[in-house]
N, C-alpha and C positions, 0 to 999 in steps of 0.2 A: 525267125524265132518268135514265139507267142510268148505274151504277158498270160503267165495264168493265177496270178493274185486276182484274187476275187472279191469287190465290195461287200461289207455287213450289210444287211437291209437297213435302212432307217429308221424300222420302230427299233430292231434291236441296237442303236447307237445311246437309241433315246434311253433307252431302257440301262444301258451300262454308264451311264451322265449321270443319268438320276440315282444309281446303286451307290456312286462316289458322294454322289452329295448328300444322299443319307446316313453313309460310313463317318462324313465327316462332321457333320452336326452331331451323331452320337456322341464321337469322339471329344467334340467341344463339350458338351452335356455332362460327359464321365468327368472330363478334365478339370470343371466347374466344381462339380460335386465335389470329388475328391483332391482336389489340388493339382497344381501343376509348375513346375519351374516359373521363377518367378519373368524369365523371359522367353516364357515357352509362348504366349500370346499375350501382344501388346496392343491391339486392334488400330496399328500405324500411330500411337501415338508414340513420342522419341521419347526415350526412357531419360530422370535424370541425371544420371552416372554413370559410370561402369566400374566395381571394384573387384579387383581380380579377375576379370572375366565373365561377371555376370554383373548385369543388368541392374540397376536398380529404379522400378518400376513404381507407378502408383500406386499399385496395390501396396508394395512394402510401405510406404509415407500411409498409406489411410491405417494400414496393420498398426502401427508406430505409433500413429496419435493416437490411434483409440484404444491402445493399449495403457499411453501413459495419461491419457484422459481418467483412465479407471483408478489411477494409483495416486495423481497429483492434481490436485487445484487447480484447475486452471482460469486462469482470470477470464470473464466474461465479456468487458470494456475489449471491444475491437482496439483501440486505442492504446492501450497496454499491452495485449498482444502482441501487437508491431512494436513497441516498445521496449519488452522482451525478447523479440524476436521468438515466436512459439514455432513457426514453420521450419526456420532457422534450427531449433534445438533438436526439431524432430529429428529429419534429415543427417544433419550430422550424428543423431543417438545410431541411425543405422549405420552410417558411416565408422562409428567407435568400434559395435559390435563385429564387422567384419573387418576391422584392422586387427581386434582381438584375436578374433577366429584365426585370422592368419599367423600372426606370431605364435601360436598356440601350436599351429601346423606344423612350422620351422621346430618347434620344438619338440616334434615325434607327439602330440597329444591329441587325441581324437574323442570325439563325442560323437554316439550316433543316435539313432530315433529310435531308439529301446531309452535311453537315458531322458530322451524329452517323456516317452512313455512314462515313465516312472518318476520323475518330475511331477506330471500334470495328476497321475494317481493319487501320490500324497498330498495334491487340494493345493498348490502351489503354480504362481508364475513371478518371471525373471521379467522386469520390465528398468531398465537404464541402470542397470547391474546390480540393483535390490532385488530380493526376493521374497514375496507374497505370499500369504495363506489365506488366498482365497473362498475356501473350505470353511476356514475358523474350526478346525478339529473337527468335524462332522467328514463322515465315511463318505470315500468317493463313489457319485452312483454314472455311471457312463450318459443311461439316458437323461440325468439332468444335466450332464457337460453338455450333450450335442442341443439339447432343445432350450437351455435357458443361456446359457455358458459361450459356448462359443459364437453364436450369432453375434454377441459385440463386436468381434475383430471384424466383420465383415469377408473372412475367409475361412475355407474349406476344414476340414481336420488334419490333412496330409499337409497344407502350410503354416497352420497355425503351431503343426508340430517341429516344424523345420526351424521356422522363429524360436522357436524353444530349444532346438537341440544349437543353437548358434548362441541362443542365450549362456546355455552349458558351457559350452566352449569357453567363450570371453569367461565365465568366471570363474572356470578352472586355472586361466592364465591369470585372473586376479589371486585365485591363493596362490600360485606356486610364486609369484611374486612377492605376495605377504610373507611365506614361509620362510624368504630368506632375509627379512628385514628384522634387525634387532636395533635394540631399545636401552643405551649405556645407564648404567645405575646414577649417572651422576644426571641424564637427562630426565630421569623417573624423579630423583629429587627434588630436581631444578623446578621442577613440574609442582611437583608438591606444595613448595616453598610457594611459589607464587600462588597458588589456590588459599592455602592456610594463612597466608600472612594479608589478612583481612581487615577493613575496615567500613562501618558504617557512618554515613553524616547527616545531622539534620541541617536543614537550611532550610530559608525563607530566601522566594523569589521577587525580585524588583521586576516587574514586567514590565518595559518600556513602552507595547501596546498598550497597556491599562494606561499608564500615565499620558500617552499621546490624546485620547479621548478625553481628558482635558482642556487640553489647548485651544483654545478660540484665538486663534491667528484675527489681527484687523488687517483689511484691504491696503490701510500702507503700509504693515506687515509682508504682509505679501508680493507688495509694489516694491519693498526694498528684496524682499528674498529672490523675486524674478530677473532684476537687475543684477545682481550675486552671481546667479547659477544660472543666467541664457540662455547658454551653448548647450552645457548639458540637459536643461529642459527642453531645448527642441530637439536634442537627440531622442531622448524620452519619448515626446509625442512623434517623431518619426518611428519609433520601433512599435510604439501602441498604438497607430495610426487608425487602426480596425477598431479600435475603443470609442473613438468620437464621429464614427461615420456612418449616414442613414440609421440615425437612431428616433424613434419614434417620438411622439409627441411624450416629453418629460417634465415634472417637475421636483425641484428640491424641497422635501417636506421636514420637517421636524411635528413633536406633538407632547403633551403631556397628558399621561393617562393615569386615573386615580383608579381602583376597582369598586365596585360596588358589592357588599355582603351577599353571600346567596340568600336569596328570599326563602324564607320556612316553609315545611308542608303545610298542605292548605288548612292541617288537621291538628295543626301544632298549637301547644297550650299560650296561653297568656300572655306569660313573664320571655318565654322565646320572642314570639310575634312583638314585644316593647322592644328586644333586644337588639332585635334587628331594626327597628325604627329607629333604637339609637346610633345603629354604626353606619346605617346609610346615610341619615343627618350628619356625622361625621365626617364620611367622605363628600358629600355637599358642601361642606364647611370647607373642609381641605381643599378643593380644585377650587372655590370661588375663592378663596386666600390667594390660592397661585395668581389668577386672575387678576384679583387687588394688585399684585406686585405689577404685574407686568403694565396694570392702568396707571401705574405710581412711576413709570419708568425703565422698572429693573430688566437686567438681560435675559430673552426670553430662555440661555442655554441655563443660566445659573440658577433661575426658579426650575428650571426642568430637574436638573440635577437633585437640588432642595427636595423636589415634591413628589414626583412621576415615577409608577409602582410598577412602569413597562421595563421586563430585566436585558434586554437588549440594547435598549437606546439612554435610558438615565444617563448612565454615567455620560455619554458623548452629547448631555448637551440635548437631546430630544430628537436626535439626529437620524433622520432613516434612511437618508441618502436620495442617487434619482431614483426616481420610481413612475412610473406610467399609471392612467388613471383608469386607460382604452381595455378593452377587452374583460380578463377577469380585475382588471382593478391592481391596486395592490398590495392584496391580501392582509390588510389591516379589517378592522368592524367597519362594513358599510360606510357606518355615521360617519369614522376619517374621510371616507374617500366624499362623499356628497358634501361636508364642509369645504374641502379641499375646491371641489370643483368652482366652488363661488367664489372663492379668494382670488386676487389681483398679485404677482408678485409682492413679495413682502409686508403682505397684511396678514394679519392672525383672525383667528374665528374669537367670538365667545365660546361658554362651555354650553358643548353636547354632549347628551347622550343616548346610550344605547342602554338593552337590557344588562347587558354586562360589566358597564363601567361609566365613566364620566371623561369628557377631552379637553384638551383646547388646542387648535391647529393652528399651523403657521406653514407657509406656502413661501421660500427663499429664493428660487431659482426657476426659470423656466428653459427651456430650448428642445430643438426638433430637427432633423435631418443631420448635416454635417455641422459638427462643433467648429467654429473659427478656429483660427490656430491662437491669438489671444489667451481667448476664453480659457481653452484645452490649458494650457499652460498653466493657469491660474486654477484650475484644478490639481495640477498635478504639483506646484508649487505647497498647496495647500497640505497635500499627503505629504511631499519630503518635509515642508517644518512644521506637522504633526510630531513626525516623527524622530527627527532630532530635537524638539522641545520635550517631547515624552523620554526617550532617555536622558536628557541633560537633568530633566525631572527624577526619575527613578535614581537615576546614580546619588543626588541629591539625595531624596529619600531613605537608600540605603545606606551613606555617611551621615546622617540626621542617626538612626538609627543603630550604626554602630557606636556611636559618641555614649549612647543612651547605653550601650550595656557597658559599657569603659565606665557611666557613670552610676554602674550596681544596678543596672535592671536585670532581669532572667529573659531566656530567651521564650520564655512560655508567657508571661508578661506581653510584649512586645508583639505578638503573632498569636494567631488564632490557633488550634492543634486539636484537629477534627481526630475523631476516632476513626477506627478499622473500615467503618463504612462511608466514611468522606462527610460526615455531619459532624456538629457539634460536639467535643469532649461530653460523653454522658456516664449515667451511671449503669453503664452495661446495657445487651441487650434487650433486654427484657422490659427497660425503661425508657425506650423509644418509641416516642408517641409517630401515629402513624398518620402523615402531614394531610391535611384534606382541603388547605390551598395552594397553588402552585406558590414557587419562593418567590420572596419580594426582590426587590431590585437592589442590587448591590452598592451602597453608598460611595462616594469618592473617598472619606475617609476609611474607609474597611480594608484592616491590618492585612498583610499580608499571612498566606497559611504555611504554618510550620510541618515542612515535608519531611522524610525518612527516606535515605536511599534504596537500603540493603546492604550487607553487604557484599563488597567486590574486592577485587585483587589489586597491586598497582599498576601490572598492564592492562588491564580491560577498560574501557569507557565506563563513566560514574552512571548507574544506573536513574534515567530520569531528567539526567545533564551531559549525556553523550563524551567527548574525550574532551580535557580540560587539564593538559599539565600542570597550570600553574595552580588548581585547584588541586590535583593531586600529591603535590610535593607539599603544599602547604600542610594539608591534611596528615600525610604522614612523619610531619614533620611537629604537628603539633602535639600539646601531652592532651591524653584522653579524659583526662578530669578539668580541665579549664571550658568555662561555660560558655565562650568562643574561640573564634579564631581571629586574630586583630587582623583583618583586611577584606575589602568588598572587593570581590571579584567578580569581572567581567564576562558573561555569557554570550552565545549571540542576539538570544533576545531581551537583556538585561542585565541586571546584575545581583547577587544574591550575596547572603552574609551564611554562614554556616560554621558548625560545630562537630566535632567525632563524637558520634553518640556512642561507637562499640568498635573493640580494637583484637581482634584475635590473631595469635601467634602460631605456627608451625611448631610442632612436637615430635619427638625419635618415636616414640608409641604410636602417636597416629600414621606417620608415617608407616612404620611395621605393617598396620592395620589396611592403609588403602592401599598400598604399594603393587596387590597382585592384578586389582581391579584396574590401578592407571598403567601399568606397563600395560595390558592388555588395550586399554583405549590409545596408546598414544602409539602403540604399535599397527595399533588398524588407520588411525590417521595417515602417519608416516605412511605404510604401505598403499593408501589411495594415493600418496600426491606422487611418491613414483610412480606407480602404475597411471596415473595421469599422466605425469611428461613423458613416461615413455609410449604408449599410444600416440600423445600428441605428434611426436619429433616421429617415430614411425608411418603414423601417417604425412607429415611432409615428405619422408622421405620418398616413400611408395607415391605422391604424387606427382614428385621429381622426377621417379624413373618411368611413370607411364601407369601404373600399376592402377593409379585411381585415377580419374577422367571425368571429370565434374560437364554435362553439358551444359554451356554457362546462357546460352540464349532460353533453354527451357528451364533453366534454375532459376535465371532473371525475373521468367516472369514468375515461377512460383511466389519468391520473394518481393514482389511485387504488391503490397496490400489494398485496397480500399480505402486506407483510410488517409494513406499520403501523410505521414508522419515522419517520415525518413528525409523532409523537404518543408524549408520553411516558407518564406511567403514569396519570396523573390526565384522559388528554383531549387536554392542553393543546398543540398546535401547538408542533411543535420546528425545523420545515426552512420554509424560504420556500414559499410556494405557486403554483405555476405560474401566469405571465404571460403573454401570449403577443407576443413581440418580446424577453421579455430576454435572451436567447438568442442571436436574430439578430444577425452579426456576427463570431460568435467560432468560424466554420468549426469546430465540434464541441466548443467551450469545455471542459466538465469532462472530456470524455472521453479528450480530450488528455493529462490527464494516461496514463493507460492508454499505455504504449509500442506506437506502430506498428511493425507488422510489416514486412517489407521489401518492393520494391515498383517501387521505382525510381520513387520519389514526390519530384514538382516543384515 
């Protein structure tokens, strides 16, 4: 019996090889252009999920960002982004929308790509279950969707539509969830009440930083405070270890700077040109005065304080901290830094100067590479009893102070009480001279400033002082015409005295009046935080039974950032480590915080 199967010739093998591999480039080509399932081609890279049966692919995560890239703020600090978790939120935003989709499914409800059509028609996109008027009311034109428009997502038009019609879905399952949430009259009230039942307070703040910037601790000051608190200061320099180590050549400077008038144009009359010869002789005067003191003995922080027009360092003394001399300097007027360089620990300059002011330098400290552990410590001694001497100061302060209105002063008296624009009580705007030197330097006697809240409600945080019960019981507990409140209370960073400048009550009338507006607002809240937990708890559940499938080695590394925030110095895990569901729920959860851009978002 003969074989009579017959070999192709070779060209024509070559020739049906090459027909396929043309068929399938097109194919890729078409697929490109026009879209394709999102795990129709993965080019072997492992997708990272699977929800319900499809895939979830790069492409969806690059769709995802650069969608909500378009809608939401997104911090630019690599460093906040891992701190936010931005990858994090994306990921699971896809995650939300197809747990949506699915319950949506169970629920007989369909959306198809006529509805994303006409979505994207009306000038609109659905991005982490808001919705967009990307348009801004201007008529849809197709050719500027494909040629300006869609290129952001980085995908086709048959995917971009698909993300949209899944968009549709989820937030069809978000009304019909809405629609059955209702809102009892007595919780509409309830609501009411606390918004109307309002108060405003003015206060003056004790800042216990201002009052530390006083303090000149002496060396056996500090000799007894290191002794005190040991243990806990070499905890301290163990955890800030990186603060005292291979640090450049440094020195501790302090300085007193007087300014010098601007010199007149060159074209200026007479009695100018005397004018300013008299105020530059004055400042002459003034810095060689400071000088006198400090040749007569006196402490060089407390003539600083007395004289020096620098508004950063007066108050502390002349204080600039360490500071480096190498490279650009540091960023003081030249003249500081070339005094500086001559000086020997603990010697002061005579007065120099430059075109723009007058000095006198003083040079406290030196060191370079790793701080001793000593040393460290006595720095860091220094900052804690700044710190508790500046509040034991300020609380002082403000019992000085409230004695004084117990003893008939006014609290406008007592405190300064800038107007609407943060300057001086004036006579309106029109009478505001328009300043043409920079401000002087804040004296150590300089009253504290008399603030204004707002008003707020008694659950909310006091606006400007955060949550404070015992400041809010007080408050509402006081009568609105007494010109304080008899008690200095404690803040975190101080302590402040205050007053109810304004007291508003809840009304049956007003009530009437907002009643249709807050049923409607506190029934779209309600309705997100269910419709949150129940996505959430659905999607646990659906990861429970298989349904979602997170791959955890290619999510690891997604989540994996640059910038190693998520780990502190030793290793040790500092941030939660991505789940996949905890997320789901909170339509963009931390990114939220990030302020939305405008949008005309529903």
């Amino acid at each position: 019996m003969t074989d009579e199967t017959t070999a192709a010739p070779r060209g024509t093998t070559m020739k049906t090889v090459g027909a396929w591999l043309l068929l399938g480039m097109l194919a890729l080509a078409f697929g490109l252009s026009f879209g394709l399932p999102s795990d129709a081609i993965t080019c072997g890279v492992e997708p990272l999920a699977k929800t319900y049966g499809t895939n979830v692919v790069d492409e969806d995560f690059q769709y995802e960002f650069r969608a909500i890239s378009l809608t939401t703020r997104i911090p630019e600090d690599p460093k906040m982004q891992e701190m936010l978790g931005l990858r994090e939120e994306v990921l699971d935003a896809i995650v939300e929308r197809r747990v949506l989709g699915e319950i949506g499914r169970r629920m007989g409800l369909v959306a198809d790509l006529r509805d994303a059509e006409d979505l994207t028609a009306d000038g609109h996109l659905i991005v982490l279950g808001k919705t967009w008027d990307w348009l801004a009311g201007q008529a849809f034109n197709y050719a500027a969707f494909e040629r300006n428009w869609l290129p952001r997502f980085g995908v086709g038009e048959r995917r971009y539509l698909e993300y949209q019609r899944e968009e549709v879905l989820a937030r069809t399952v978000r009304d019909v969830l809405a629609s059955v949430i209702t809102v009892s009259e007595a919780e509409v009230r309830s609501a009411y009440d606390q918004r109307q039942n309002q108060l405003s307070l003015r206060y003056a703040r004790f800042e216990a930083g201002r009052f530390a910037d006083l303090v000149d601790p002496s060396r056996a000051d500090l000799d007894k405070y290191v002794a005190e608190h040991k243990d806990e200061l070499v905890k301290q320099f163990e955890s800030q270890g990186t603060r005292f180590l291979k640090l450049p050549k440094q020195i501790r400077l302090r300085f007193i700077e007087v300014e010098k008038p601007q010199p007149p144009a060159v074209d200026a009359d007479k009695a100018t040109q005397q004018q300013h010869a008299t105020d530059l002789a004055a400042a002459r005067a003034k810095i060689d005065a400071a000088l006198a003191k400090l040749q007569a003995g006196e402490d060089f922080r407390a003539v600083a304080r007395a004289t020096s027009e620098d508004a950063d360092t007066a108050r502390r003394g002349g204080d600039y901290g360490w500071v480096t001399l190498e490279g650009t300097g540091t960023g003081l007027d030249p003249v500081v830094d070339e005094a500086a360089r001559k000086l020997e620990v603990g010697a002061r300059s005579e007065v120099v100067e430059s075109d723009e002011a007058f000095y006198i330098v003083k040079v406290e400290g030196q060191r370079e590479g790793d701080v001793p552990q000593d040393e460290a410590i006595l720095d860091l001694a220094e900052e804690a009893l700044a710190r508790e001497r500046g509040k034991a100061l300020a609380k002082q302060a403000a019992a000085e102070a409230l004695q004084a209105l117990k003893d008939g002063a006014t609290m406008t008296q007592l405190f300064r009480s800038p107007d609407a624009l943060g300057g001086p009580a004036a006579g309106g705007i029109d009478q505001l001279e328009i300043p043409t030197d920079p401000p002087k330097a804040p004296k150590p006697d300089d009253k504290p400033e008399l603030r204004v809240t707002g008003l707020f409600s008694k659950e909310k945080p006091i606006p400007g002082l955060g949550v404070n019960p015992e400041i809010t019981k007080a408050a509402w507990a006081a009568d609105p015409k007494a010109e304080f409140i008899d008690q200095v209370f404690e803040t975190p960073d101080g302590f402040i005295l205050a007053a109810v400048e304004r007291k508003e009550t809840a009304t049956d009338e007003g009530f009437a009046a907002a009643r249709a507006a807050l049923y409607r607002e506190l029934s779209e809240a309600k309705a997100a935080k269910v419709t949150a937990r129940y996505a959430y708890h659905t999607c646990l559940g659906d990861k429970a039974r298989g349904d979602i499938v997170p791959y955890s080695e290619r999510v690891s590394r997604m989540m994996t950032y640059d910038t190693k925030e998520a780990f502190d110095e030793k290793g040790n895990r500092v941030l939660r480590p991505y789940v996949m569901c905890d997320r789901v729920g909170n339509r963009g959860g931390m990114l939220n915080l990030a302020a939305l851009t405008g949008g005309g978002g529903r």
